[in-house]
TORTI-512703 format. One record per atom (N, C-alpha, C): residue in one letter; residue number from 1; x, y, z; atom name. Coordinates in Angstrom, 3 decimals. Each point is the difference from the previous one (the first is absolute). Layout:
BEGIN
KOLZA   rest    nr       east      north         up   atom
KOLZA      A   NUM          X          Y          Z     CA
...
END
This chain:
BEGIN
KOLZA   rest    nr       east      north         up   atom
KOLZA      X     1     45.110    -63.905    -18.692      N
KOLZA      X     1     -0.919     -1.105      0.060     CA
KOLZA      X     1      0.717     -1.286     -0.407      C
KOLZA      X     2      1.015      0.114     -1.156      N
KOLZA      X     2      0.329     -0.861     -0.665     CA
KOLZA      X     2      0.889     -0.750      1.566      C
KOLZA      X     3      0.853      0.903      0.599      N
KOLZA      X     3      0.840     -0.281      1.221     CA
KOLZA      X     3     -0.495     -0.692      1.006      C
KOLZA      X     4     -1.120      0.194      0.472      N
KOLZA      X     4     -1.519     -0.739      0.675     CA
KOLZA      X     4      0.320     -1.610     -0.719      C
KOLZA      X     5     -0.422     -0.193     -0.757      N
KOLZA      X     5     -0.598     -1.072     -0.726     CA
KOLZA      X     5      1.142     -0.869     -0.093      C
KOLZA      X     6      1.100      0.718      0.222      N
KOLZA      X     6      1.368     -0.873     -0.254     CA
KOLZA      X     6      0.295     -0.702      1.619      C
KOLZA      X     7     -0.459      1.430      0.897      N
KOLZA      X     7      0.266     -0.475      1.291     CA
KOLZA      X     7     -1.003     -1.162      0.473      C
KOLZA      X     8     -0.697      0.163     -0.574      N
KOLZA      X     8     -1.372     -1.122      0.418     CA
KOLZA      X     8      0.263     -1.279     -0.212      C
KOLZA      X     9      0.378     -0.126     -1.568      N
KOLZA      X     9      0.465     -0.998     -0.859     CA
KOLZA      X     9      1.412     -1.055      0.968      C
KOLZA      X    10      1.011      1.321      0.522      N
KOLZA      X    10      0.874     -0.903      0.446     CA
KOLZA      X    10     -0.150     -0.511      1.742      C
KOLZA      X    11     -0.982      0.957      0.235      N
KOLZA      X    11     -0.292     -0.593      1.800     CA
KOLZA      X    11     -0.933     -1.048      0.102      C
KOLZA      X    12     -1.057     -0.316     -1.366      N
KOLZA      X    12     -0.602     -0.965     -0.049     CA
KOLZA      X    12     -0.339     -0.548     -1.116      C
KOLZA      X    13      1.195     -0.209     -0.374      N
KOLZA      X    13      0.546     -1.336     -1.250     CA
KOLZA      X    13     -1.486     -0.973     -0.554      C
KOLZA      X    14     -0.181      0.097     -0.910      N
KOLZA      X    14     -1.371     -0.601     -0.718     CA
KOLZA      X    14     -1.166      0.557     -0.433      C
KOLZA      X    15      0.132      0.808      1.442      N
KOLZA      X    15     -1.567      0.808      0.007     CA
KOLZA      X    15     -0.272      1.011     -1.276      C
KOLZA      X    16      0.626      0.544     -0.747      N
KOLZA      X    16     -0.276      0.281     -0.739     CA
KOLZA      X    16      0.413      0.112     -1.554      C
KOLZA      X    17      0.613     -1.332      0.412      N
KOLZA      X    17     -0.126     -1.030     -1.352     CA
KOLZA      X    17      0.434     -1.683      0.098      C
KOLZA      X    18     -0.146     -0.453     -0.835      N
KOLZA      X    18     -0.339     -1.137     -0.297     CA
KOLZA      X    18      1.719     -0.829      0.244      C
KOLZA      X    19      1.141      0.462      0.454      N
KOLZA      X    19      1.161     -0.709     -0.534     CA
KOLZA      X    19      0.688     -0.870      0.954      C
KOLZA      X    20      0.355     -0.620      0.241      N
KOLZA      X    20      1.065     -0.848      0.966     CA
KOLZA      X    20      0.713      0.952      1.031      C
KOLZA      X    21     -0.489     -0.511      1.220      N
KOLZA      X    21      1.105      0.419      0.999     CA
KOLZA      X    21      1.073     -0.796      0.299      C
KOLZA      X    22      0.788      0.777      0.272      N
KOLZA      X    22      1.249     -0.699      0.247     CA
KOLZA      X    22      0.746      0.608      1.392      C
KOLZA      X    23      0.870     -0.365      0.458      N
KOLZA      X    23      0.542      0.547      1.344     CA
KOLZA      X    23      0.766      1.123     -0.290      C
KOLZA      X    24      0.115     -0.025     -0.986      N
KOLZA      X    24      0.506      1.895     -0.129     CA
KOLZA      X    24     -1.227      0.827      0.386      C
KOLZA      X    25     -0.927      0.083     -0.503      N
KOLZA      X    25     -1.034      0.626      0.245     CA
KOLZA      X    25      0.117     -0.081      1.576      C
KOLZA      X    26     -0.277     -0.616      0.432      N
KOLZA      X    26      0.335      0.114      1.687     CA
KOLZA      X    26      0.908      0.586      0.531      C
KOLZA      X    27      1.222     -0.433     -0.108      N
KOLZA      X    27      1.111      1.002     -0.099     CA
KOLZA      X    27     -0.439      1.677     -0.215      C
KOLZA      X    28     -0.132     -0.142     -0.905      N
KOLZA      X    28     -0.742      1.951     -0.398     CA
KOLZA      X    28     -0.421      0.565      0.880      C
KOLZA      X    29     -1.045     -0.786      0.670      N
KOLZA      X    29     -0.508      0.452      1.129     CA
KOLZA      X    29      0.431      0.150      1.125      C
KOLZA      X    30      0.688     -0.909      0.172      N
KOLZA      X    30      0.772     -0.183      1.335     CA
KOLZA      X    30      1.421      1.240      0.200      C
KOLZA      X    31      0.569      0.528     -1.223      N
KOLZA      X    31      0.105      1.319      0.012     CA
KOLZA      X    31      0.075      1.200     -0.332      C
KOLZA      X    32     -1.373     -0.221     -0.251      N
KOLZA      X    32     -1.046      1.540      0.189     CA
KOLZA      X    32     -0.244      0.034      1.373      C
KOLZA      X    33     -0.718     -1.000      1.197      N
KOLZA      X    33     -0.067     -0.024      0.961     CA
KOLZA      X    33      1.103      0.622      1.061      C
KOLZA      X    34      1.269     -0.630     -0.924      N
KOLZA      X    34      1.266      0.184      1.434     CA
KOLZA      X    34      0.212      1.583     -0.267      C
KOLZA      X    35      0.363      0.384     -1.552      N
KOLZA      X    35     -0.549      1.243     -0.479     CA
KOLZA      X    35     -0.266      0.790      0.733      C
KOLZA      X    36     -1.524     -0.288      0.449      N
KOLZA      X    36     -0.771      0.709      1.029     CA
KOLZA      X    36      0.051      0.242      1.015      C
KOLZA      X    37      0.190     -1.051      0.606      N
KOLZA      X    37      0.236      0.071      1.460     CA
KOLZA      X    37      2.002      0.455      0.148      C
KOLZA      X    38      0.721      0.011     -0.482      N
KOLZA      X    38      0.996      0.515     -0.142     CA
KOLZA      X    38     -0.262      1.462      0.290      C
KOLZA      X    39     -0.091      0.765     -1.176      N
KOLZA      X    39     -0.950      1.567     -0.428     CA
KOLZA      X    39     -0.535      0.489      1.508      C
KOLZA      X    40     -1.077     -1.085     -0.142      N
KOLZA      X    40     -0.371      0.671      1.141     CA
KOLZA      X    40     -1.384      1.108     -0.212      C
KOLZA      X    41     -0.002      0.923      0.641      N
KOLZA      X    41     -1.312      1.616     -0.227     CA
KOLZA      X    41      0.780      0.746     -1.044      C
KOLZA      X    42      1.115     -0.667      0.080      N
KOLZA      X    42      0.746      1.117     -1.184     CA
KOLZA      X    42     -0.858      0.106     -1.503      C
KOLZA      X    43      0.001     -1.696     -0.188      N
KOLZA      X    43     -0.945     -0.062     -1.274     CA
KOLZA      X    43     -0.767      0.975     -0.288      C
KOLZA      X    44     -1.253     -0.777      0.854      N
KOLZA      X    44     -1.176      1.151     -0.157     CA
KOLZA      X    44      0.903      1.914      0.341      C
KOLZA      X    45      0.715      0.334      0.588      N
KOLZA      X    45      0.454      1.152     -0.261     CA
KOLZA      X    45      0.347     -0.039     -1.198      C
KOLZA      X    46      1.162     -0.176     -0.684      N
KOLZA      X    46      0.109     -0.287     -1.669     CA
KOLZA      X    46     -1.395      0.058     -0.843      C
KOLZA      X    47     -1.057     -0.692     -0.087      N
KOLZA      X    47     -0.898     -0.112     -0.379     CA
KOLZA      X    47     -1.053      1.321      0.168      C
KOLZA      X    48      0.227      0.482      1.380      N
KOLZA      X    48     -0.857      1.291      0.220     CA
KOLZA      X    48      0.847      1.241     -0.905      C
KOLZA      X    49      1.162      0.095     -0.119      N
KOLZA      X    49      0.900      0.761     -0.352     CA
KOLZA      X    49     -0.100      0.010     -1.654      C
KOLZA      X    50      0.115     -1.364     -0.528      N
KOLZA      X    50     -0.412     -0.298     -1.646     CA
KOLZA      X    50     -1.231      0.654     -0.343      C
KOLZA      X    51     -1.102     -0.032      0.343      N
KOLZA      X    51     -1.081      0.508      0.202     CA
KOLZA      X    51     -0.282      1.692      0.213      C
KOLZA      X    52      0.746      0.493      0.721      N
KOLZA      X    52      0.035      1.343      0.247     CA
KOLZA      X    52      0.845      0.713     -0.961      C
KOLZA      X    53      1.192     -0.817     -0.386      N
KOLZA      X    53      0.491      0.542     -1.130     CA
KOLZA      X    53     -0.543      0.216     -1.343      C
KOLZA      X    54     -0.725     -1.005     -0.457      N
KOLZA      X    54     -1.245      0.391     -1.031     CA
KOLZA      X    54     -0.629      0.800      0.123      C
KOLZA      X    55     -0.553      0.257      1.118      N
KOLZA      X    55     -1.172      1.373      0.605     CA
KOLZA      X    55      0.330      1.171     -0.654      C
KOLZA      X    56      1.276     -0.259      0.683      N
KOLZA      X    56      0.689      1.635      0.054     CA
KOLZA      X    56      0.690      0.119     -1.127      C
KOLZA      X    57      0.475     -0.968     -1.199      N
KOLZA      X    57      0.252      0.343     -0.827     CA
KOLZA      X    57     -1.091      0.407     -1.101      C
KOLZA      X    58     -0.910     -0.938      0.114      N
KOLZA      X    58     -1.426      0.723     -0.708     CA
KOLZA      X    58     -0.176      1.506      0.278      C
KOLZA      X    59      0.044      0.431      1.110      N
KOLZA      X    59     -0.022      1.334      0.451     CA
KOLZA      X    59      0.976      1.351     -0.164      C
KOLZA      X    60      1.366     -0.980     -0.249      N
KOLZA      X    60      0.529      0.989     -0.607     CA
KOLZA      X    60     -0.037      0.465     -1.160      C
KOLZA      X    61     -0.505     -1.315     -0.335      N
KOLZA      X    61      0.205      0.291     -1.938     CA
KOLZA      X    61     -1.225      1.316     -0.219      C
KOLZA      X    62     -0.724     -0.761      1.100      N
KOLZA      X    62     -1.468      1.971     -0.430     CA
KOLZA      X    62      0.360      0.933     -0.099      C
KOLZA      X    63      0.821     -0.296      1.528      N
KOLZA      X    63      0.494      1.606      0.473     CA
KOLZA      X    63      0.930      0.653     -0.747      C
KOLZA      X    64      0.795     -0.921     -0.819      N
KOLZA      X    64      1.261      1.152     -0.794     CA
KOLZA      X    64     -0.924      0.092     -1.014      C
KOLZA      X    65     -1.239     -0.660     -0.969      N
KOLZA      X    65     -0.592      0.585     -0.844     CA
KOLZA      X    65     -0.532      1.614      0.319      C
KOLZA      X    66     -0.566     -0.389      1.536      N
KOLZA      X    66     -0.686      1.341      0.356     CA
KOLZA      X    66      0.700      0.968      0.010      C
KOLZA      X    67      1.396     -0.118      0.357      N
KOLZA      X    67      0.740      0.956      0.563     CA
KOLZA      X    67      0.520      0.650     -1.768      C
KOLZA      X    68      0.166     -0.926     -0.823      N
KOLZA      X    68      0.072      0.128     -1.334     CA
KOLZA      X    68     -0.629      1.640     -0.694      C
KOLZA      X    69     -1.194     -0.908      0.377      N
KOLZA      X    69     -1.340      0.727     -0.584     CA
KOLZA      X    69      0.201      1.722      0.624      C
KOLZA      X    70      0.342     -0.157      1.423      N
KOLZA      X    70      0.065      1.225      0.615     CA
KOLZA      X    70      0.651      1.076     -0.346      C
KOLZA      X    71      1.167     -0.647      0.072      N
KOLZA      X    71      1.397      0.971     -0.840     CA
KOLZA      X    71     -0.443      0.413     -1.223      C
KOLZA      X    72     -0.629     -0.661     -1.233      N
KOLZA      X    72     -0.445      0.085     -1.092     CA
KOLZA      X    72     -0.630      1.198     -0.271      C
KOLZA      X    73     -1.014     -0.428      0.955      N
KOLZA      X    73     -1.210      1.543     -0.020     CA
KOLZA      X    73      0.523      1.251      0.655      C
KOLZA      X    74      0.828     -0.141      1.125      N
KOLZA      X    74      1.188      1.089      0.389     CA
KOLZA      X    74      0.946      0.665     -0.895      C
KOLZA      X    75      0.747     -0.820     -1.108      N
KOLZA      X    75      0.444      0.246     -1.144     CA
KOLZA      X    75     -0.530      1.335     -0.791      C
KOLZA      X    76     -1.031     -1.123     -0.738      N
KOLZA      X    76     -1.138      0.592     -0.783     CA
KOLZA      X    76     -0.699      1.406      0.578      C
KOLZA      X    77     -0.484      0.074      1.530      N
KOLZA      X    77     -0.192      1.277      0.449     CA
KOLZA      X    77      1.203      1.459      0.301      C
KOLZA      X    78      1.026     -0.559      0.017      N
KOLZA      X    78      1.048      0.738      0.053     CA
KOLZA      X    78      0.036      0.764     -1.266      C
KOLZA      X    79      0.347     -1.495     -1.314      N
KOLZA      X    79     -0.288      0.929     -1.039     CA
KOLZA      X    79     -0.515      0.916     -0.730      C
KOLZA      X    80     -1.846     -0.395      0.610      N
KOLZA      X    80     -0.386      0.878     -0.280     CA
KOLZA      X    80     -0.243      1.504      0.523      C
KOLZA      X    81      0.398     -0.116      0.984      N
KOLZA      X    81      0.188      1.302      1.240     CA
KOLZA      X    81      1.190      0.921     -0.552      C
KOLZA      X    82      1.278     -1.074     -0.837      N
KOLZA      X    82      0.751      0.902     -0.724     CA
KOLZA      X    82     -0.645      0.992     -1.196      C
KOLZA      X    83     -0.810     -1.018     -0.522      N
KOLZA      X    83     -0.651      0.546     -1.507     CA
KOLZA      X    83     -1.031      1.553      0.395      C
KOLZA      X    84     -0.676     -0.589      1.091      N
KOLZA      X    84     -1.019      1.034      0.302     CA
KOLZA      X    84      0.157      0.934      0.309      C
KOLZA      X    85      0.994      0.012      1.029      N
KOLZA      X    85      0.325      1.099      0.641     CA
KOLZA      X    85      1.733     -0.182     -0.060      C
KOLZA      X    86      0.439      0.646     -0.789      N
KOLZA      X    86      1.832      0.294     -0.257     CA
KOLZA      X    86      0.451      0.987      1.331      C
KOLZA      X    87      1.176     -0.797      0.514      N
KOLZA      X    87      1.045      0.715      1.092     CA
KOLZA      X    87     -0.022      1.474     -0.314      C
KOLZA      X    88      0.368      0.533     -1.092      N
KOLZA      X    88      0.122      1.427     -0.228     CA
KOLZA      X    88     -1.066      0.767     -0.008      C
KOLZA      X    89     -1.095     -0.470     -0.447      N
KOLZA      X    89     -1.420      0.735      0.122     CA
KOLZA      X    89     -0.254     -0.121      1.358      C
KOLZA      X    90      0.009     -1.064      0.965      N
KOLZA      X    90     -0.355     -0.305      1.030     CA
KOLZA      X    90      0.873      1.070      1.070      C
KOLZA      X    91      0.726     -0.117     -0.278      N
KOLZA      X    91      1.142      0.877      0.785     CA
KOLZA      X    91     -0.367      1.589      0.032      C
KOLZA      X    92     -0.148      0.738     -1.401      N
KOLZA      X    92     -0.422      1.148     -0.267     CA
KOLZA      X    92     -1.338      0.155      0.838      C
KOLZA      X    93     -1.284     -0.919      0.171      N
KOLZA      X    93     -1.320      0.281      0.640     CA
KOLZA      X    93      0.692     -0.142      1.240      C
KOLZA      X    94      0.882     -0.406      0.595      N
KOLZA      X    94     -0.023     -0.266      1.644     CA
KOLZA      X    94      1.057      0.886      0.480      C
KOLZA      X    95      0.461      1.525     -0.681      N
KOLZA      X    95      1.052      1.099      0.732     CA
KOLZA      X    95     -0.890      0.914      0.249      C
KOLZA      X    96      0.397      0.029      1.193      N
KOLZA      X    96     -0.677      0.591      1.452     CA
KOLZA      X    96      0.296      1.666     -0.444      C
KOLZA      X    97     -0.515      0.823      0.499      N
KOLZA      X    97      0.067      1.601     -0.555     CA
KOLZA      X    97     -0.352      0.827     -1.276      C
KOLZA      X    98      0.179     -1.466     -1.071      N
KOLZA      X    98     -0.125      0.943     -1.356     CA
KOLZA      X    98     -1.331     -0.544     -0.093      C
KOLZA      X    99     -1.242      0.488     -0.298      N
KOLZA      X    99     -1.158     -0.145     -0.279     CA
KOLZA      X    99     -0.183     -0.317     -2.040      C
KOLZA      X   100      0.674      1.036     -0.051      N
KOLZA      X   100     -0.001     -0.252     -1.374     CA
KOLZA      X   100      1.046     -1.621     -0.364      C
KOLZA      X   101      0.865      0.068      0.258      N
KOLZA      X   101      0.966     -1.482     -0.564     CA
KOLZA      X   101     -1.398     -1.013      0.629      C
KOLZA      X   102     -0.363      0.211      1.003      N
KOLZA      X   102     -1.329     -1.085      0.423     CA
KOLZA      X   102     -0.916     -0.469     -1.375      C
KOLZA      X   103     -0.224      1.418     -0.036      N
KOLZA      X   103     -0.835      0.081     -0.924     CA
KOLZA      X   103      0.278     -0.604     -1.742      C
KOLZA      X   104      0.746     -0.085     -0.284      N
KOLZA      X   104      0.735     -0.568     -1.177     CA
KOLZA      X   104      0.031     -1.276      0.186      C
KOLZA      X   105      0.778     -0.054      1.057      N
KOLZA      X   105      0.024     -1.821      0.169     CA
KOLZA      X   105     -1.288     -0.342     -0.263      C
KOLZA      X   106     -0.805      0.225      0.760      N
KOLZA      X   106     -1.479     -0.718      0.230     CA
KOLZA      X   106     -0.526      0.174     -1.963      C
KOLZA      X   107     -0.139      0.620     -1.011      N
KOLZA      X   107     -0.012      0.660     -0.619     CA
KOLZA      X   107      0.494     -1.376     -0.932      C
KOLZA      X   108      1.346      0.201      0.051      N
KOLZA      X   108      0.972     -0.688     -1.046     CA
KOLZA      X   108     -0.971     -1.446      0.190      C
KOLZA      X   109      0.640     -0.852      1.235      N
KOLZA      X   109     -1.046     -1.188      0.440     CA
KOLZA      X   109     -1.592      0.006     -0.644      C
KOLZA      X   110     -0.312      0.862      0.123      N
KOLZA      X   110     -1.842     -0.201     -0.556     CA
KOLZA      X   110      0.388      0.123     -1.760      C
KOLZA      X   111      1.115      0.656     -0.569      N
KOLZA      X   111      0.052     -0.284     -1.277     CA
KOLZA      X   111      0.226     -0.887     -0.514      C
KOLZA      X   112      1.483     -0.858      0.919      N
KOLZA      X   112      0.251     -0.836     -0.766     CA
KOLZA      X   112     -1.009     -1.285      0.500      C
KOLZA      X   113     -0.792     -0.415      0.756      N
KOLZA      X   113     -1.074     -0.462      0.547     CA
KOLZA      X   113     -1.195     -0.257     -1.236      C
KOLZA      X   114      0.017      1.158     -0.423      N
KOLZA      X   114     -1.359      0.217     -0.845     CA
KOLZA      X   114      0.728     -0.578     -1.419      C
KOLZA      X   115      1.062      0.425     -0.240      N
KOLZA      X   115      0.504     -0.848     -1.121     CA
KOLZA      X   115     -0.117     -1.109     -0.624      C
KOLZA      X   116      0.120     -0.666      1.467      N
KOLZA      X   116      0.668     -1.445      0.393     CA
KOLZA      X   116     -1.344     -0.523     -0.254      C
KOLZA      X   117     -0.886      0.658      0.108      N
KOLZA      X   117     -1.459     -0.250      0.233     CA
KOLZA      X   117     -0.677     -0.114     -1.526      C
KOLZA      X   118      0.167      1.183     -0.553      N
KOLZA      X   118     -0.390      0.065     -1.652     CA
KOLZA      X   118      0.535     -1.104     -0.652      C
KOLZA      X   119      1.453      0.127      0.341      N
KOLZA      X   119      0.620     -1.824     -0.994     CA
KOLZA      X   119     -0.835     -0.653      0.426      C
KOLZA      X   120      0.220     -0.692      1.284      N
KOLZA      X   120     -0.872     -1.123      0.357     CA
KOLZA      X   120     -1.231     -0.232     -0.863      C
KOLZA      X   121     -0.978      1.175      0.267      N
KOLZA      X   121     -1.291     -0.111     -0.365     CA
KOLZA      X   121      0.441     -0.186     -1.987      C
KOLZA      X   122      0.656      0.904     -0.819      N
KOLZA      X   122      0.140      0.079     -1.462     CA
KOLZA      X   122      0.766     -1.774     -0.020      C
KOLZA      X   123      0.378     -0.722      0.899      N
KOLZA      X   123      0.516     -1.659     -0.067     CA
KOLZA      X   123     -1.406     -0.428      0.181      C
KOLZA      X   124     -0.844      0.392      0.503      N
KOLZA      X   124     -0.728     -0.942      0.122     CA
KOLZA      X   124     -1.293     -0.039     -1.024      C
KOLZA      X   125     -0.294      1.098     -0.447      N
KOLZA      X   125     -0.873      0.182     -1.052     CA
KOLZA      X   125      0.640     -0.625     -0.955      C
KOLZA      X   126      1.580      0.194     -0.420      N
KOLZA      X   126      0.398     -0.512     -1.123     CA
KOLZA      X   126     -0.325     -1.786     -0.380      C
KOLZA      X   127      0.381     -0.272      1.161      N
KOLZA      X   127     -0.168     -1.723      0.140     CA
KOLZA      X   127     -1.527     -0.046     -0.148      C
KOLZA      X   128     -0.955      0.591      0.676      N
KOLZA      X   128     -1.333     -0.262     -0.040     CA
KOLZA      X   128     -0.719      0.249     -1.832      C
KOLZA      X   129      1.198      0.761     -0.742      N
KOLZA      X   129     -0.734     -0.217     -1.382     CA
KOLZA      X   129      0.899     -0.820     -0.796      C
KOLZA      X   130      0.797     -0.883      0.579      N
KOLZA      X   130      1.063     -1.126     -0.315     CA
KOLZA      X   130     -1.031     -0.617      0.281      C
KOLZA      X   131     -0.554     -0.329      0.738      N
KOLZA      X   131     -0.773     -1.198      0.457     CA
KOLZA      X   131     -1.386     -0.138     -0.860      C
KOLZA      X   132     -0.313      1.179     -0.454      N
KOLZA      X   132     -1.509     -0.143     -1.111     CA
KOLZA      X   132      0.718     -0.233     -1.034      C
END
């Protein structure tokens, strides 16, 4: 805006303020004009281009937040996919022929599951009589 007000100021000297013109001020104008017509459509290309570059930089800045955020929760789910279910337990439930090693795996997993579960819950009662 401030850039506006400057351009205004120097293409029409007075108008928006009170001070002496002088033939510089004319001058100014005279090339910004040649400026222009020099330039050419290029300007306004430049100008469309300044413009689009803001766009799209506003837009990127979202998008790597988003993309941020994404990985994050990908992270975080990985980890917990490690915690929940461990490679070696996981491995033992998924060999094909032995019914029994199936059976263990699945077994081991629901133990250490239920564990994981009792802490949780004995953390959370604890804090809940922290808090009275």
């Amino acid at each position: 805006m401030r850039a506006l007000l400057q351009l205004i100021e120097v293409l029409w000297p007075g108008r928006t303020s009170s001070r002496h013109v002088s033939a510089d001020d004319y001058l100014k104008v005279a090339v910004i004009l040649m400026i222009a017509l020099v330039a050419g459509p290029d300007i306004v290309a430049a100008i469309e281009l300044t413009t689009l570059l803001e766009l799209l930089g506003a837009a990127m800045f979202l998008l790597s937040f988003a993309i941020g955020f994404k990985l994050f929760g990908v992270a975080v789910l990985d980890k917990l996919r490690q915690v929940l279910l461990p490679t070696e337990y996981l491995a033992l439930a998924k060999l094909r022929g032995l019914p029994a090693a199936r059976i263990h795996g699945v077994l081991l997993i629901c133990k250490r599951n239920l564990m994981l579960c009792v802490l949780a819950i004995s953390w959370i009662v604890a804090f809940i009589q922290l808090a009275r």
